[in-house]
N, C-alpha and C positions, 0 to 999 in steps of 0.2 A: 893222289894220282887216280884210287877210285873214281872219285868225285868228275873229275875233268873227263875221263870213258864215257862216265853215263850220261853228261852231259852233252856230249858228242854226241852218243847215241841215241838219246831223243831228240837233237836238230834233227841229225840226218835223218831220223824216222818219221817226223814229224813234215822234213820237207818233202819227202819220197809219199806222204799219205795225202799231202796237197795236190801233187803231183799228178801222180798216177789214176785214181781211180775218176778222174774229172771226165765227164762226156761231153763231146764238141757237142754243139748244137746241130738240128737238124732241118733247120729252118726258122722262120719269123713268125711269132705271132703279133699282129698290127691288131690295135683296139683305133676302133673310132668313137670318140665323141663328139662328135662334130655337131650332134641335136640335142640339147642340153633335154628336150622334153620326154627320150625314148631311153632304154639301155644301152649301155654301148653293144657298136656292131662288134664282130670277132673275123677274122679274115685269117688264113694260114697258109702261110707262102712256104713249100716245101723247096728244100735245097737237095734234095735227094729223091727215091725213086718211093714209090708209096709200100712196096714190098721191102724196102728196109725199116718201114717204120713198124710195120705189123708185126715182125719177127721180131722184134724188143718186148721185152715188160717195160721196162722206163725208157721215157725220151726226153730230151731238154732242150729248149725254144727257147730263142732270143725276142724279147715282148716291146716289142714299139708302140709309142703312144705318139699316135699321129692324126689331125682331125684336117678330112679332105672336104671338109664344107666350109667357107670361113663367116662368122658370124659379124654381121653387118645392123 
């Protein structure tokens, strides 16, 4: 009966530690390669106000790889 508590009790800790501490994103970061001959560009499309980004230590960006030249 132990056995089956504790094992309850690391799902549910385990699913609440997945959960909880995640940070939505706070915007896009877009890479372009679009020139195979240079580095890719970097672009940052904020979804938010630039004062809530400053006031964070961490922030987390959803990274799109998108190339707006097309190679012909």
């Amino acid at each position: 009966m132990e056995i089956v508590i504790a094992l309850v009790a690391v799902l549910i800790g385990f699913i609440i530690g997945r959960v909880l501490p995640r940070e939505r994103p706070l915007g896009d970061l877009r890479v372009d390669r679009s020139d195979p001959t240079c580095e890719p560009y970097l672009f940052l499309e904020l979804g938010t106000d630039v004062r809530n980004v400053i006031s964070k230590r961490h922030v987390t960006f959803r990274v799109k790889v998108e190339n707006f030249l097309p190679h012909e």
